[in-house]
Steps between C-alpha positions, in 0.01 A plus 500: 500500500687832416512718804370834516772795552447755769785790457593629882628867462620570864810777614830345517661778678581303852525105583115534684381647117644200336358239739204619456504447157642155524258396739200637308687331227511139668159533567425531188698198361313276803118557334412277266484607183753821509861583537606854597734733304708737717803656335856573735773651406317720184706838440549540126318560226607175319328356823205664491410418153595147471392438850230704651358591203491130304358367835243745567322393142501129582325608873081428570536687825712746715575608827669824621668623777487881524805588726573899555793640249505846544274798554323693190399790381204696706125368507254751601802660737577138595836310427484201408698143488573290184541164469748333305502579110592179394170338715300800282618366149435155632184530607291676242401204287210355463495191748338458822683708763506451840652830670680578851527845547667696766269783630764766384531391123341666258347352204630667155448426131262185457527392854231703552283342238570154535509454902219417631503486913859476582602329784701623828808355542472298808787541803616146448502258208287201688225759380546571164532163443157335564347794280718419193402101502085608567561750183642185255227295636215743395662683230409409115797568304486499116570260230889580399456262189255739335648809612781408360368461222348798456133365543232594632293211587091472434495426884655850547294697250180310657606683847522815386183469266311418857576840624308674247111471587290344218169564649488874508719776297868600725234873467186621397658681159649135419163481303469859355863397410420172312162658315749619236854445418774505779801328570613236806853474588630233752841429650588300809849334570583185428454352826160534731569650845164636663734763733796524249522897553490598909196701525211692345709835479826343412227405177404880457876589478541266296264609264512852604966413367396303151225752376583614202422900413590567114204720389190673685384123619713281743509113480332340687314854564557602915213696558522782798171430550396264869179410361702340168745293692403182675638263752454139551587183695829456293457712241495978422283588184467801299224610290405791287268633253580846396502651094515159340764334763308221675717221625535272781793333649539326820849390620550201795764404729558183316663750217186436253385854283165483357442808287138599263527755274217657278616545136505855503416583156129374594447699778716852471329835407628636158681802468565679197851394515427147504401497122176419341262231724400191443147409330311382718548161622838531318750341765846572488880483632717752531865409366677718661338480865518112454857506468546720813241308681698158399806661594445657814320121593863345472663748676304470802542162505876507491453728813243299646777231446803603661300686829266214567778293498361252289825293447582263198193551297148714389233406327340768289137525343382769285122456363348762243097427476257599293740524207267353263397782220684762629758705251795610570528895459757777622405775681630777376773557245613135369874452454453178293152426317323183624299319211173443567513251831200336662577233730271212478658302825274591851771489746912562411724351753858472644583250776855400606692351743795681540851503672507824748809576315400531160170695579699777709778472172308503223153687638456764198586229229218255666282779487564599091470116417180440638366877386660365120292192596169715565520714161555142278181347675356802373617424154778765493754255388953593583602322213831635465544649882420846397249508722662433807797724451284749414279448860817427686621893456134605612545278775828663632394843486199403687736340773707811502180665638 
């Protein structure tokens, strides 16, 4: 039976540090089913990456001790101690963590996220013990086989499928938002933890850190607004319904973002600068605002991504409904004439499962390959690649922004 890995990061700065790690270590190697990874002796960089680093990705689980290193800079007038910054590096992955804190240490960077309930550490180690043995009893670690891999099992997408109700709309404008066309967009991480991030307003910061403000309407839209914002078991919402923007998005601990969007173009009042307005019944897309809209998707997630701390992989859903019969049309001046495109396929779709790396790498290229991929279901062929070069330069002076 292969034997789940537990990585110990523990202080090595005295001979009680160290036996503490080796003790937590041997406990470790005693339970059935695990052996314990505790690295001695680790100062240079070779070290860390062939070491540390390799081990860390073969780990299902984690434990940390968070010994005071040294005092930081000023919170609200108060100083404050570190712990060590090798422990930080080494603990923000996506594993289950079980934490020891002492009460001075501060938690920094995604400590603050991913923690959830630290521990005191306790006077003597006949008490520390006992806690770490009930934790691998009761804790479900993950499946490193698949992880490995890259996958993300049905058994995992079924979890976080469960958190969204199917009874009633995530909000009343769910429905006004589904009378015409809109737009879902899901990503989750690639493995189901129903507390991965710490708290309910670690998830606002979070949220609040990977919005993304390019033009006169953030994504996902953070309304000042009480009555607009919601807050659940698990779970902060925002809604809004203001000059054509109607959306919905609810974001839970377990890292899962749920976003509705109404197709704008159906909805928005025209202006005289908007060009000449549909017939009526005439449905729509707006090229240009599609791109952004695509665009600015990706980008969140890659932020979403790297402050969730959602570890080796994403997945990534992108739904465009009501697509059926609707032409594509610039507002506006066009920079590049579309023939006459009229998609006849109801719903238009990306879904991925994606390394964390190459989503936060390659965000804005994701984002012009599916957009490329919207304007050819309309008919609007890129034979020769024109298309996309041509797209790609609107693209970077909207990111400019």
């Amino acid at each position: 039976m292969n034997k789940k890995l537990i990585f110990v990061s523990c202080g090595q700065q005295n001979n009680q540090e160290r036996d503490l790690g080796l003790a937590i270590k041997n406990l470790i190697d005693n339970t059935d089913g695990y052996e314990g990874y505790f690295a001695q002796d680790v100062s240079s960089l070779e070290a860390l990456t062939n070491n540390i680093f390799k081990n860390i990705k073969r780990c299902a689980g984690c434990i940390a001790i968070l010994h005071p290193r040294g005092v930081i800079g000023a919170n609200g007038g108060h100083r404050q101690q570190r712990s060590s910054v090798w422990v930080n590096q080494e603990i923000a992955i996506e594993i289950p963590i079980l934490v020891f804190k002492d009460p001075s240490v501060a938690l920094e960077g995604a400590m603050q996220y991913l923690i959830v309930n630290s521990n005191p550490i306790p006077s003597s180690m006949q008490a520390i013990l006992p806690q770490i043995k009930e934790w691998l009893r009761s804790t479900a670690f993950p499946d490193l086989q698949s992880q490995e891999q890259g996958i993300i099992s049905p058994e995992t997408k079924q979890e976080f499928e469960k958190q969204i109700p199917s009874a009633e709309p995530l909000h009343p404008l769910v429905n006004k938002i589904k009378s015409k066309g809109y737009l879902k967009v899901g990503i989750y991480p690639s493995r189901f933890v129903p507390n991965r991030i710490s708290s309910l307003a670690a998830c606002k910061k979070i949220i609040q850190d990977s919005n993304v403000s390019l033009r006169g309407w953030d994504y996902p839209h953070w309304s000042r607004r009480d009555d607009d914002r919601q807050i659940g078991h698990d779970w902060i919402q925002g809604a809004a319904d203001f000059l054509g923007n109607i959306e919905v998005w609810r974001f839970y601990q377990s890292g899962q973002f749920v976003h509705y969007s109404a197709c704008r173009e159906d909805w928005e009042r025209w202006e005289t600068n908007w060009g000449t307005p549909p017939r009526e019944n005439e449905k729509w897309l707006n090229i240009l605002s599609t791109l952004y809209w695509v665009t600015e998707i990706f980008e969140f997630a890659s932020r979403l991504c790297q402050k969730a701390g959602f570890g080796e992989g994403v997945h990534v859903s992108i739904e465009l409904h009501g697509m059926e019969g609707r032409r594509l049309k610039y507002a506006g001046v066009a920079k590049i004439s579309p023939p006459n495109c009229v998609s006849s396929i109801s719903v238009i779709y990306f879904e991925n499962d994606l390394p964390s790396k190459h989503l936060t790498a390659d965000a804005h290229k994701l984002a012009l390959d599916f957009f490329i991929h919207v304007l050819e279901s309309f008919g609007w062929d890129d034979h020769d690649g024109e298309l996309k070069k041509c797209f790609a330069k609107d693209q970077v002076e909207f990111l400019k922004r």
